[in-house]
C-alpha positions as YAML, in Angstrom:
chain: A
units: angstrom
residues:
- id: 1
  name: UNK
  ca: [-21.45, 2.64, 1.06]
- id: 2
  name: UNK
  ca: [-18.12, 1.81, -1.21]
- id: 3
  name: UNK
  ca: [-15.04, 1.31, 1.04]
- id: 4
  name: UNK
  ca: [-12.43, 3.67, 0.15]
- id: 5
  name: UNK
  ca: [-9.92, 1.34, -0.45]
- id: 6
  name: UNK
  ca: [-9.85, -2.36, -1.04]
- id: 7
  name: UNK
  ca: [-6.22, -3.67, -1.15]
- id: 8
  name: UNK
  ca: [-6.60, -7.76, -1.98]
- id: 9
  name: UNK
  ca: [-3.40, -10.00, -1.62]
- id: 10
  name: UNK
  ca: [-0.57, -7.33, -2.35]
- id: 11
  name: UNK
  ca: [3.00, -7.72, -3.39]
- id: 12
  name: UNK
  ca: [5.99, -5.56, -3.53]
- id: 13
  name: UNK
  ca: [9.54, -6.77, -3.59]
- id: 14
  name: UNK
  ca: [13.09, -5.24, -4.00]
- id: 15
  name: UNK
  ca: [15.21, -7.77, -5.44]
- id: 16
  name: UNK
  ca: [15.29, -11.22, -2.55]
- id: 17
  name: UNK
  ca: [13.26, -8.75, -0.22]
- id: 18
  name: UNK
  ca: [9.40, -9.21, 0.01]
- id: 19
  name: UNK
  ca: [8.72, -5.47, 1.36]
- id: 20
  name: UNK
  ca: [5.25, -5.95, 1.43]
- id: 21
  name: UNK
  ca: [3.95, -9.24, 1.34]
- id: 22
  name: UNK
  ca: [0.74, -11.01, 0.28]
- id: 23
  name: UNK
  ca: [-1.80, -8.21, 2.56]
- id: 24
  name: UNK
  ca: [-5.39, -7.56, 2.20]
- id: 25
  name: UNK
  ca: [-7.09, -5.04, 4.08]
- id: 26
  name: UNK
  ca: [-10.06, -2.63, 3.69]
- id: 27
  name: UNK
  ca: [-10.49, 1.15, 4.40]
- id: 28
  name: UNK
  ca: [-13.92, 2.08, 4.95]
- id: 29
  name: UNK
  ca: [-15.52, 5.63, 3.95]
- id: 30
  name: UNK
  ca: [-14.39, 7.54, 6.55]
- id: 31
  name: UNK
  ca: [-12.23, 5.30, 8.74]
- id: 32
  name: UNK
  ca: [-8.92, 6.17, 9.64]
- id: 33
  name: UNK
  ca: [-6.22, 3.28, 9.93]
- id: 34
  name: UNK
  ca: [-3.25, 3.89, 11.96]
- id: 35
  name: UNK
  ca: [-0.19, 1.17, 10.51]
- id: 36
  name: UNK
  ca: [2.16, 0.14, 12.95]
- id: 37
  name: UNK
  ca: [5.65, -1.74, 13.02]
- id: 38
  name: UNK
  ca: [8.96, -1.67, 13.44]
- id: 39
  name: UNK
  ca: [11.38, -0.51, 11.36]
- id: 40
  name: UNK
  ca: [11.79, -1.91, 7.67]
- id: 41
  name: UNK
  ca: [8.54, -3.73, 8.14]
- id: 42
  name: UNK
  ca: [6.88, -2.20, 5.00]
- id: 43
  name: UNK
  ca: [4.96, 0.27, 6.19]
- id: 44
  name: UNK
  ca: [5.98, 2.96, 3.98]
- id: 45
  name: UNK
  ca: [6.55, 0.56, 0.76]
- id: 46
  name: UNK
  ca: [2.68, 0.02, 1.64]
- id: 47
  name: UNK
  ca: [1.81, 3.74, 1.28]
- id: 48
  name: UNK
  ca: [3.60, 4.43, -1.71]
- id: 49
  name: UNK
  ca: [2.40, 1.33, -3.88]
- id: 50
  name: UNK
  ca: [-1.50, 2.61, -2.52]
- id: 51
  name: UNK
  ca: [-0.31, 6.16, -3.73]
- id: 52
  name: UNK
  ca: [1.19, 5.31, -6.83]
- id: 53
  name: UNK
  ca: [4.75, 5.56, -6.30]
- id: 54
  name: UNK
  ca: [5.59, 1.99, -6.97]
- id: 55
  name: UNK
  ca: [3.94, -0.37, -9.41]
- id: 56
  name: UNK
  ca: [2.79, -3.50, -7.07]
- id: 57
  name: UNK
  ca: [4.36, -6.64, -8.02]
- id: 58
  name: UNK
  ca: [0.88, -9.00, -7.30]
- id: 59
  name: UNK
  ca: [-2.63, -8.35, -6.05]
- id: 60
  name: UNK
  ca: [-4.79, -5.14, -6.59]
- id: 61
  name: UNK
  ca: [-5.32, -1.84, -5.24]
- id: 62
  name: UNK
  ca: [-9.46, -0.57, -5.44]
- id: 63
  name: UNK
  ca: [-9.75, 2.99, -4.35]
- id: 64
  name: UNK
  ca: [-13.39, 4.09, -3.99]
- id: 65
  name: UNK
  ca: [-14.56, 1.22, -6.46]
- id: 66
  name: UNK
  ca: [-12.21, 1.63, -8.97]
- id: 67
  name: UNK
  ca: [-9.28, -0.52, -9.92]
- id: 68
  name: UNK
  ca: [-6.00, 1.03, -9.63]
- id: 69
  name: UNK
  ca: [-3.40, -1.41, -9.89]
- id: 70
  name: UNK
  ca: [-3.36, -4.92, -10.68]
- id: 71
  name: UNK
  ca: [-2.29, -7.19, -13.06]
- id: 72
  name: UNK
  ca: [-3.60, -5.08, -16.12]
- id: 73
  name: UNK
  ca: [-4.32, -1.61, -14.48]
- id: 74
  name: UNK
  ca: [-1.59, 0.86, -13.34]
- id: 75
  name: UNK
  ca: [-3.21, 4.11, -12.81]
- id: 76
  name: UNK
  ca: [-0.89, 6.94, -12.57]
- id: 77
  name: UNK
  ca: [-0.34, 8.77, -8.76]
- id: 78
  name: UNK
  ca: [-1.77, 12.31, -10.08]
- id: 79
  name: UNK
  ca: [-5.28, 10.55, -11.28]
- id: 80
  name: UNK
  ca: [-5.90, 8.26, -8.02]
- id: 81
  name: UNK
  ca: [-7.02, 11.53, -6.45]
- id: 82
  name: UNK
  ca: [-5.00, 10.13, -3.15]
- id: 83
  name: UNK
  ca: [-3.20, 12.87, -0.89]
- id: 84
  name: UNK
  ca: [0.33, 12.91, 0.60]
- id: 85
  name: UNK
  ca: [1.82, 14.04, 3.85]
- id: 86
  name: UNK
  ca: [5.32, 13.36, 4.68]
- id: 87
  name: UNK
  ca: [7.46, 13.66, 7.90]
- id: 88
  name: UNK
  ca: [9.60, 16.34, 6.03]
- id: 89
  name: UNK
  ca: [6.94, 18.63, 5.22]
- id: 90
  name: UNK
  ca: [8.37, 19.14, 1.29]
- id: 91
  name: UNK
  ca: [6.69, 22.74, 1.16]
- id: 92
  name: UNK
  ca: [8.63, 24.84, -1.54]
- id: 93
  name: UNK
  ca: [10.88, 27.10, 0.22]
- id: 94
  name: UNK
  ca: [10.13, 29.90, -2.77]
- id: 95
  name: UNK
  ca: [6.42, 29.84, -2.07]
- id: 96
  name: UNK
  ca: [4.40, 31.71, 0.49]
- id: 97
  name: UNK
  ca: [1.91, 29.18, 2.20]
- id: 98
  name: UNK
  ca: [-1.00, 29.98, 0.13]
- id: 99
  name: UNK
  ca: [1.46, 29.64, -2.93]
- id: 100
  name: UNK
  ca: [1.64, 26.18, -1.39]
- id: 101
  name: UNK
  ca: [-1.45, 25.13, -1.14]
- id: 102
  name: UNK
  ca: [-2.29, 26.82, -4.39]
- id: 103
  name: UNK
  ca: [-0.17, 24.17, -6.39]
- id: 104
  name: UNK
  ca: [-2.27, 21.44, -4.65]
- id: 105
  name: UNK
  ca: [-5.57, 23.46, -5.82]
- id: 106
  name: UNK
  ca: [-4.42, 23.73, -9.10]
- id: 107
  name: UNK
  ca: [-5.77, 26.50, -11.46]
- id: 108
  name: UNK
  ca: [-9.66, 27.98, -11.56]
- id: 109
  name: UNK
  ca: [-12.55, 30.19, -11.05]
- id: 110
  name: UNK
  ca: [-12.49, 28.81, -6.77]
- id: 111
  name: UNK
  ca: [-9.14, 28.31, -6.69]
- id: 112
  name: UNK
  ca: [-8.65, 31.39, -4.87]
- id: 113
  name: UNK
  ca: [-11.31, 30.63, -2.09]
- id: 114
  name: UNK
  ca: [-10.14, 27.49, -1.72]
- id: 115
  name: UNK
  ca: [-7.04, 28.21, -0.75]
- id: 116
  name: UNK
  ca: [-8.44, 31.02, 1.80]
- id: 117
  name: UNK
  ca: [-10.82, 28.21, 2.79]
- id: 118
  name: UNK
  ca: [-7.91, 25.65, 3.39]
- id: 119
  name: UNK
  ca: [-5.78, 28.16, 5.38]
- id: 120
  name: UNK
  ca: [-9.24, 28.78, 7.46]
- id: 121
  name: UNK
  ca: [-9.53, 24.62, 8.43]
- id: 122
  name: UNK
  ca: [-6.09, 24.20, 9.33]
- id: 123
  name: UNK
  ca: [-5.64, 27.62, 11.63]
- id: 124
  name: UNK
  ca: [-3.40, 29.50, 9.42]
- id: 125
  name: UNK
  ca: [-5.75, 32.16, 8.67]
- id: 126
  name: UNK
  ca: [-3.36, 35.07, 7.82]
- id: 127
  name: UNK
  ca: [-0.70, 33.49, 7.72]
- id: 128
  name: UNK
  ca: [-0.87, 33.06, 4.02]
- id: 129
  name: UNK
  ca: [1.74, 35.42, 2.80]
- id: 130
  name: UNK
  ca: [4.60, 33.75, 5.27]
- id: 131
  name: UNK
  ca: [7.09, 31.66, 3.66]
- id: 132
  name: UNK
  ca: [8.02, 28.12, 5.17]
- id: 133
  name: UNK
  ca: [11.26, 29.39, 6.51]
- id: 134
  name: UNK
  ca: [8.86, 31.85, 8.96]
- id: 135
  name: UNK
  ca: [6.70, 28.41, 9.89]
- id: 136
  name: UNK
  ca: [7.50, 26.44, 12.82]
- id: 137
  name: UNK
  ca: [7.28, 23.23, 12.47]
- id: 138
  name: UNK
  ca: [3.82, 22.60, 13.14]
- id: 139
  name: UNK
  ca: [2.73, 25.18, 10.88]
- id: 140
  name: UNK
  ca: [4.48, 24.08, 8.05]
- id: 141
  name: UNK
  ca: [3.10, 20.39, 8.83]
- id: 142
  name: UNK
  ca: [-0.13, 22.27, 8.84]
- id: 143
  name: UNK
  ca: [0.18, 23.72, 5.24]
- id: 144
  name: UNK
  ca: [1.24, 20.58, 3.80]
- id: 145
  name: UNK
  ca: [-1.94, 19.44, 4.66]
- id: 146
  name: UNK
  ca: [-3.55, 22.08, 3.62]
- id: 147
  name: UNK
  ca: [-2.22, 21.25, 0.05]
- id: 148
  name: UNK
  ca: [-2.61, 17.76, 0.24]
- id: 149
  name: UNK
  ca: [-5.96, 18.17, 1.55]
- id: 150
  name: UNK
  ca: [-7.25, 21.27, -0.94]
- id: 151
  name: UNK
  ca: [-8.02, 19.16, -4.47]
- id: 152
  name: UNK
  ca: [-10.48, 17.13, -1.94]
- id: 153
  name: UNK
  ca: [-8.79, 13.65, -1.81]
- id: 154
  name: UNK
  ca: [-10.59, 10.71, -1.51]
- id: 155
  name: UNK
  ca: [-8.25, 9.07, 0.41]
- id: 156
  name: UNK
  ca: [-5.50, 10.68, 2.51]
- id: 157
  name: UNK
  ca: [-1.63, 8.62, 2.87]
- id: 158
  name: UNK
  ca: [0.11, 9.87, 5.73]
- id: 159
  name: UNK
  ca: [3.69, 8.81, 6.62]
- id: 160
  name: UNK
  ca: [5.19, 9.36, 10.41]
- id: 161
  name: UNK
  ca: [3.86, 12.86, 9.63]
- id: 162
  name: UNK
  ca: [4.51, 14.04, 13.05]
- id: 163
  name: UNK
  ca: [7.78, 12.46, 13.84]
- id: 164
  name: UNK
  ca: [9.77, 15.51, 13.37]
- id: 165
  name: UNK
  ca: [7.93, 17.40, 16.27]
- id: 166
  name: UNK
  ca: [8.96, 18.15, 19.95]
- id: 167
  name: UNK
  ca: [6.51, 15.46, 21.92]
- id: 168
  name: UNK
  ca: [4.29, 18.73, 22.75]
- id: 169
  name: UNK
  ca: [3.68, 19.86, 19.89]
- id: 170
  name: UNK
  ca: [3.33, 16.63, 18.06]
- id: 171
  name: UNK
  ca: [0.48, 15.87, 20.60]
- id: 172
  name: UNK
  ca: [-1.54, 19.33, 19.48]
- id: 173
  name: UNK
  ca: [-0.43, 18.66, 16.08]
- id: 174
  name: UNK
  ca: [-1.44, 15.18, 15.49]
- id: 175
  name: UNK
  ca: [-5.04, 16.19, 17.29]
- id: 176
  name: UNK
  ca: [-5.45, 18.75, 15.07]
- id: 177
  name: UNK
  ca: [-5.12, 16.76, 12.13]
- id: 178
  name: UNK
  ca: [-7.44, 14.05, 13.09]
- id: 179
  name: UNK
  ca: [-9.78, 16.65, 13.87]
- id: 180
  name: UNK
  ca: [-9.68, 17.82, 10.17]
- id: 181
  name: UNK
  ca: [-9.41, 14.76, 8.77]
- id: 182
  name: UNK
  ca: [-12.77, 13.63, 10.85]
- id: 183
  name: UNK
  ca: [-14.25, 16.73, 10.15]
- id: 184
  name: UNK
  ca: [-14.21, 16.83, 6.54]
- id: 185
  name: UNK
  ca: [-14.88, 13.29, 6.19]
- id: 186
  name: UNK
  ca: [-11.50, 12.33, 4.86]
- id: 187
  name: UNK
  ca: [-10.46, 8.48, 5.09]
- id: 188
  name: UNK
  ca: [-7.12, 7.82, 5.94]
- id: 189
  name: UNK
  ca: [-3.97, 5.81, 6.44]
- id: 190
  name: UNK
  ca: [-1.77, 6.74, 9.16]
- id: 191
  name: UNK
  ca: [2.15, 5.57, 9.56]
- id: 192
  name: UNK
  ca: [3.45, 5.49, 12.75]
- id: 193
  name: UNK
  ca: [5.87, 3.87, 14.83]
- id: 194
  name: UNK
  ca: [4.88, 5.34, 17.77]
- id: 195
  name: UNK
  ca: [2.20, 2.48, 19.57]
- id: 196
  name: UNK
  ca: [0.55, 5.26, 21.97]
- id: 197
  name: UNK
  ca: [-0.41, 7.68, 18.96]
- id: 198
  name: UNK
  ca: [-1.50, 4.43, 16.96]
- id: 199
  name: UNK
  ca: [-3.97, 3.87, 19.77]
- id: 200
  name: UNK
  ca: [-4.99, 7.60, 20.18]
- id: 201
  name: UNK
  ca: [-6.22, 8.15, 16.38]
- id: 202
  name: UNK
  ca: [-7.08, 5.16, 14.51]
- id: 203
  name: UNK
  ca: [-10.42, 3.41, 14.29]
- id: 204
  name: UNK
  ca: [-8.27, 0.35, 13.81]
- id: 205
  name: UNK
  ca: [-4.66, -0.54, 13.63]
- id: 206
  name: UNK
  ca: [-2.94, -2.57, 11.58]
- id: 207
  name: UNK
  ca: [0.38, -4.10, 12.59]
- id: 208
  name: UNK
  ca: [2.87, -4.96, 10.23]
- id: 209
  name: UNK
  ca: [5.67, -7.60, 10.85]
- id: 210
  name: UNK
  ca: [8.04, -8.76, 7.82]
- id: 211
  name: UNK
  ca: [5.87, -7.18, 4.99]
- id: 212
  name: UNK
  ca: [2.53, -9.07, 6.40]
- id: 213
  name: UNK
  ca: [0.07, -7.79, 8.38]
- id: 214
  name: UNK
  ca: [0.05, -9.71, 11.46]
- id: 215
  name: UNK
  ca: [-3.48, -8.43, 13.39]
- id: 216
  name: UNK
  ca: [-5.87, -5.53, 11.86]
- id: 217
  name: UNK
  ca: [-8.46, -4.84, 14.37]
- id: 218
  name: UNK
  ca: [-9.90, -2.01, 17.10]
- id: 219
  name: UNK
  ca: [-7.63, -0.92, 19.31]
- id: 220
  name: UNK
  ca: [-8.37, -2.09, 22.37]
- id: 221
  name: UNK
  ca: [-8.24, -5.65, 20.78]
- id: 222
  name: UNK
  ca: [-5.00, -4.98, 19.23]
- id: 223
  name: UNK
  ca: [-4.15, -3.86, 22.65]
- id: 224
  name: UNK
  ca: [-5.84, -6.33, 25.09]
- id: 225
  name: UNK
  ca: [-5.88, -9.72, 22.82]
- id: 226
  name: UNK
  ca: [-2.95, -9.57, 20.74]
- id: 227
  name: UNK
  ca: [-2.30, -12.45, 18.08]
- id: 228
  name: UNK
  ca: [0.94, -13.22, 19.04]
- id: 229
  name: UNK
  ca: [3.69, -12.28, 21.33]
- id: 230
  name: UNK
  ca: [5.44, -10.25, 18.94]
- id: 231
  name: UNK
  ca: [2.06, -7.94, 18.83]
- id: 232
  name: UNK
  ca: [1.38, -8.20, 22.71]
- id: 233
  name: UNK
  ca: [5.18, -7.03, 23.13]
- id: 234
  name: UNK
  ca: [5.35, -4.09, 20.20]
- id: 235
  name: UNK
  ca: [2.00, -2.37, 21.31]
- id: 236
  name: UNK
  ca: [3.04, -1.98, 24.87]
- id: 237
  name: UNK
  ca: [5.05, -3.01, 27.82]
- id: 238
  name: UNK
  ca: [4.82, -6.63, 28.35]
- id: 239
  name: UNK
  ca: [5.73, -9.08, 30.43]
- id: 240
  name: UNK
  ca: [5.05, -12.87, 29.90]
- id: 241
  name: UNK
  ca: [5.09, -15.94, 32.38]
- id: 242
  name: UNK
  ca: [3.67, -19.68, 32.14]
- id: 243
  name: UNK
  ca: [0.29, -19.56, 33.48]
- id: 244
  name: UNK
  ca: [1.40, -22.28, 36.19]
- id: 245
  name: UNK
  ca: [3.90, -19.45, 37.32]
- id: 246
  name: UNK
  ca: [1.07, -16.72, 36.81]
- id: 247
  name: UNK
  ca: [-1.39, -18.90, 38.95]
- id: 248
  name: UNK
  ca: [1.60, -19.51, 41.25]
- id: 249
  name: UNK
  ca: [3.24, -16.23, 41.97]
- id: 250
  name: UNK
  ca: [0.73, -13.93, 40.96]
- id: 251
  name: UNK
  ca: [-3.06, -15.54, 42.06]
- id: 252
  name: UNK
  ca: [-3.74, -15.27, 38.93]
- id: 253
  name: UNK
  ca: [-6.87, -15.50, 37.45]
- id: 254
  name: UNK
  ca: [-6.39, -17.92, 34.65]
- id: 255
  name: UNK
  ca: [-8.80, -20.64, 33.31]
- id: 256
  name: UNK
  ca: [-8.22, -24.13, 34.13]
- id: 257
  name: UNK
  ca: [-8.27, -24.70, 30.95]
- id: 258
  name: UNK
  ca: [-5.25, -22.94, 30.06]
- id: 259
  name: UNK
  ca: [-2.32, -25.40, 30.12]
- id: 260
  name: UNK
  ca: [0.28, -24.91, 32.62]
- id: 261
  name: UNK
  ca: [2.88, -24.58, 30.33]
- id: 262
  name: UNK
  ca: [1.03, -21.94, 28.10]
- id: 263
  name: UNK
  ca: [2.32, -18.12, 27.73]
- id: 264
  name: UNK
  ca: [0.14, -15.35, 29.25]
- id: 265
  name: UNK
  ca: [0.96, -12.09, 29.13]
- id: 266
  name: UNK
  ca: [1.08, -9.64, 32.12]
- id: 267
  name: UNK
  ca: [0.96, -5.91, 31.17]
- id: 268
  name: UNK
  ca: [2.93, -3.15, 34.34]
- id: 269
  name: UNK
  ca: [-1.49, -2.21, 35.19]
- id: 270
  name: UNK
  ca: [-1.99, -6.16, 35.86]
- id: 271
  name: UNK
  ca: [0.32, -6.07, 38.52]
- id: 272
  name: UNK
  ca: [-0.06, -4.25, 42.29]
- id: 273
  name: UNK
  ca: [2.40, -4.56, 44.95]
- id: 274
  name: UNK
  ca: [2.71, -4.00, 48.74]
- id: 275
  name: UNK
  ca: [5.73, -3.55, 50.52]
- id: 276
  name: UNK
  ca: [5.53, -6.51, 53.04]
- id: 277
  name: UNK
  ca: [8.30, -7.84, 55.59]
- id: 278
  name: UNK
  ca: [6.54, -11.58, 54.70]
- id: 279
  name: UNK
  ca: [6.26, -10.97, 51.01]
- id: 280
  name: UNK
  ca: [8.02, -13.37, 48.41]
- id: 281
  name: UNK
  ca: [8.64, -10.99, 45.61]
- id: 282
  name: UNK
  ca: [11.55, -8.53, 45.74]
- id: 283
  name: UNK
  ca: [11.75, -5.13, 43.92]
- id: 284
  name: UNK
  ca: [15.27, -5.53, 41.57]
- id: 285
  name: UNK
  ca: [14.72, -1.93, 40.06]
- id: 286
  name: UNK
  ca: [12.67, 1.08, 39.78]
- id: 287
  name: UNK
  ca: [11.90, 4.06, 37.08]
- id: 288
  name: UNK
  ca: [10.20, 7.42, 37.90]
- id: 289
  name: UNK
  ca: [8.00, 8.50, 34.86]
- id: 290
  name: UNK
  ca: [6.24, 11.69, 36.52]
- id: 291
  name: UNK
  ca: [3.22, 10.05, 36.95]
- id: 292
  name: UNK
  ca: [3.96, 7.00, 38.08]
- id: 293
  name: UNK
  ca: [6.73, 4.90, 39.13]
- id: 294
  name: UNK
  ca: [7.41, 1.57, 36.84]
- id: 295
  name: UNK
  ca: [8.97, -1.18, 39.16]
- id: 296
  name: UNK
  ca: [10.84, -4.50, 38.16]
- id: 297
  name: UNK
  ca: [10.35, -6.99, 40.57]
- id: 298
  name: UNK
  ca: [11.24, -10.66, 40.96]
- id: 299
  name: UNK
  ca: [9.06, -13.36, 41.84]
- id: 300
  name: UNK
  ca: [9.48, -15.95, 44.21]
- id: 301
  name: UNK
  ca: [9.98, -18.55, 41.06]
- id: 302
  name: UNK
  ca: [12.45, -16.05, 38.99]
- id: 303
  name: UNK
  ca: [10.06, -14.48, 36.92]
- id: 304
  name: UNK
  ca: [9.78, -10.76, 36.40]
- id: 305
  name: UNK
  ca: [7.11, -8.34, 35.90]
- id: 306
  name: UNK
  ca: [6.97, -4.73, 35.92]
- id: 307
  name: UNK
  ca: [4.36, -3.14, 37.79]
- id: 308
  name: UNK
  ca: [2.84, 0.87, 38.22]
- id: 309
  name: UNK
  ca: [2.54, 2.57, 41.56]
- id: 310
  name: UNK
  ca: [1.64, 5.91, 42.35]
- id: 311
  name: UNK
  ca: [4.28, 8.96, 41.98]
- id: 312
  name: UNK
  ca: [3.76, 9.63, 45.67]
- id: 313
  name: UNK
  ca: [5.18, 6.77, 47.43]
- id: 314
  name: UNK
  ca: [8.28, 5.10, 46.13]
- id: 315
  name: UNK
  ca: [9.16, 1.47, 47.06]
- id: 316
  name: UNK
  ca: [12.89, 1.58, 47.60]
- id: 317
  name: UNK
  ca: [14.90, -1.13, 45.61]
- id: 318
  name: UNK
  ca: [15.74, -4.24, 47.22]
- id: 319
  name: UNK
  ca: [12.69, -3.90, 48.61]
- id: 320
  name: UNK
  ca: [10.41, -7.36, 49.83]
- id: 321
  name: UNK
  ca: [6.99, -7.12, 48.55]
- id: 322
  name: UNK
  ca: [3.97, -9.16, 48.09]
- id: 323
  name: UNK
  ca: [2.82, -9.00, 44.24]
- id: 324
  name: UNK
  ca: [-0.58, -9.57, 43.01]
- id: 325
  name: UNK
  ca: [-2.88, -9.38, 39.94]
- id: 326
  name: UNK
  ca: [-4.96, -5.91, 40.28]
- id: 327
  name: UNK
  ca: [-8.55, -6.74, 40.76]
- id: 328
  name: UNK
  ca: [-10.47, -7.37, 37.77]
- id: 329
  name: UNK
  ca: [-6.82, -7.88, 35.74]
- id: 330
  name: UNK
  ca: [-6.20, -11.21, 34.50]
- id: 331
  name: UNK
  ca: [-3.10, -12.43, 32.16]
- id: 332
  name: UNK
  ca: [-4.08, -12.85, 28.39]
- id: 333
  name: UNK
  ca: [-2.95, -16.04, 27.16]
- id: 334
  name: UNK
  ca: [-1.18, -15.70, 24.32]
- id: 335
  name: UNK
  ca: [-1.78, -18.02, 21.11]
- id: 336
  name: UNK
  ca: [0.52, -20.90, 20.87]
- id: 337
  name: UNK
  ca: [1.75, -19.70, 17.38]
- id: 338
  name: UNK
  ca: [3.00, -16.58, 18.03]
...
């Protein structure tokens, strides 16, 4: 089966900045790809070079076997049959939903049913006639996918499309939209700079760093054996030691063949403590999230790691405690480059 997209060593600057830089990825049929980073690190440059938006400087863009945009090839946004879904929604406040997703469908015999259809998939049914001002937010997020989705895309560009949601309905939102978007097949690239909804909806995840892709892989390698520290730190709470200090003040688990001196990361699940009069680790802080509490505590060499207990018992700070690695955890050692 053709990938849906092939992007091969691409380029995109802005005068002395390299927005995106040099990355090659590729989207399989029906694979959704959730692209993470921190601000200004090219995600969105990325989308709208793959969409059209702006001509790439180097490299090539193949969507569905066909060449795009390279050296010779510049394929116009409205014939790469690629569909769009911004944070801000950009319905047009003088048309009724349907009229929305009408302008996506474009003009014929089905155009009609289509739109009926499209209101159908994203739970709008009857709400056609409402304008965007009588939306919530979710609903209007749901009609612009509706129009994005109607002209059947082969590939589907979302950027932070759920950002502008309360964190309740973003959750029922963004699930939603997966759901379509798995449903009908519909391959897709998902920006986000949130790391917990990166892990929740994408086959892989991309993380970008500096215009480059720094690690492109499953999630639960992205999460669990990170490239570098800057990875193992943006995808999660982390906390990193030496292994000598991780074998030291932890019991760590790690190889002998790790060097002393060598980073490992810990992660707040690695970590259990026990309130203990002869412990050697002291708790310096502590944070109630609902359901759990997050502790800081210091071990007997400096270090510090964070560490999850349960929401019913709190260990008071200043607390002594005894700190070990939760059975089966062990610290991930973390590649000298990074």
């Amino acid at each position: 089966m053709t990938d849906a997209l092939t992007v091969t060593g691409l380029s995109k600057r802005f005068g002395d900045v390299a927005a995106v830089d040099d990355v090659s990825f590729t989207l399989g049929a029906d694979e959704l790809l959730a692209l993470v980073g921190p601000s200004g690190c090219g995600k969105s440059t990325m989308l709208r070079v793959v969409a059209g938006l702006h001509r790439s400087d180097a490299g090539s863009i193949v969507l569905g076997g066909v060449v795009v945009d390279d050296a010779d090839v510049a394929v116009p946004p409205e014939r790469r049959r690629v569909g769009l879904v911004f944070q801000e929604h950009v319905l047009f406040p003088h048309l009724t939903a349907a009229g929305n997703i009408a302008f996506g469908v474009g003009k014929g015999r089905d155009a009609d049913a289509r739109v009926v259809e499209m209101l159908d998939v994203v739970g709008l049914a009857g709400f056609g006639d409402r304008y965007p001002h009588e939306l919530s937010g979710g609903e209007r997020q749901r009609v612009a996918l509706a129009r994005a989705l109607a002209p059947r895309p082969a590939l589907m560009l979302l950027d932070e499309p759920f950002a502008s949601l309360d964190p309740n309905l973003r959750a029922r939102v963004r699930d939603d939209v997966v759901g379509i978007l798995r449903s009908s097949g519909t391959p897709a690239i998902v920006v986000t700079h949130d790391q917990p909804e990166a892990l929740a909806i994408g086959d892989r995840i991309a993380v970008m760093r500096e215009g480059r892709v720094v690690q492109l892989d499953r999630p639960e390698r992205v999460f669990h054996e990170p490239a570098d520290r800057f990875v193992a730190a943006f995808m999660g709470e982390a906390d990193f030691l030496t292994a000598g200090a991780a074998r030291r003040d932890l019991c760590a688990d790690v190889p002998s063949s790790v060097a002393t001196d060598a980073l490992v990361m810990v992660r707040p699940d690695d970590v259990a403590i026990a309130e203990s009069p002869d412990g050697d680790a002291r708790v310096t802080d502590a944070e109630f999230r609902g359901t759990h509490w997050c502790y800081l505590v210091r071990l007997p060499g400096g270090g510090e790691v964070h560490s999850i207990g349960s929401h019913l018992v709190r260990v008071p700070v200043g607390a002594t405690v005894s700190a070990t690695m939760t059975p089966g955890h062990r610290p991930v050692v973390i590649p000298a480059a990074g």
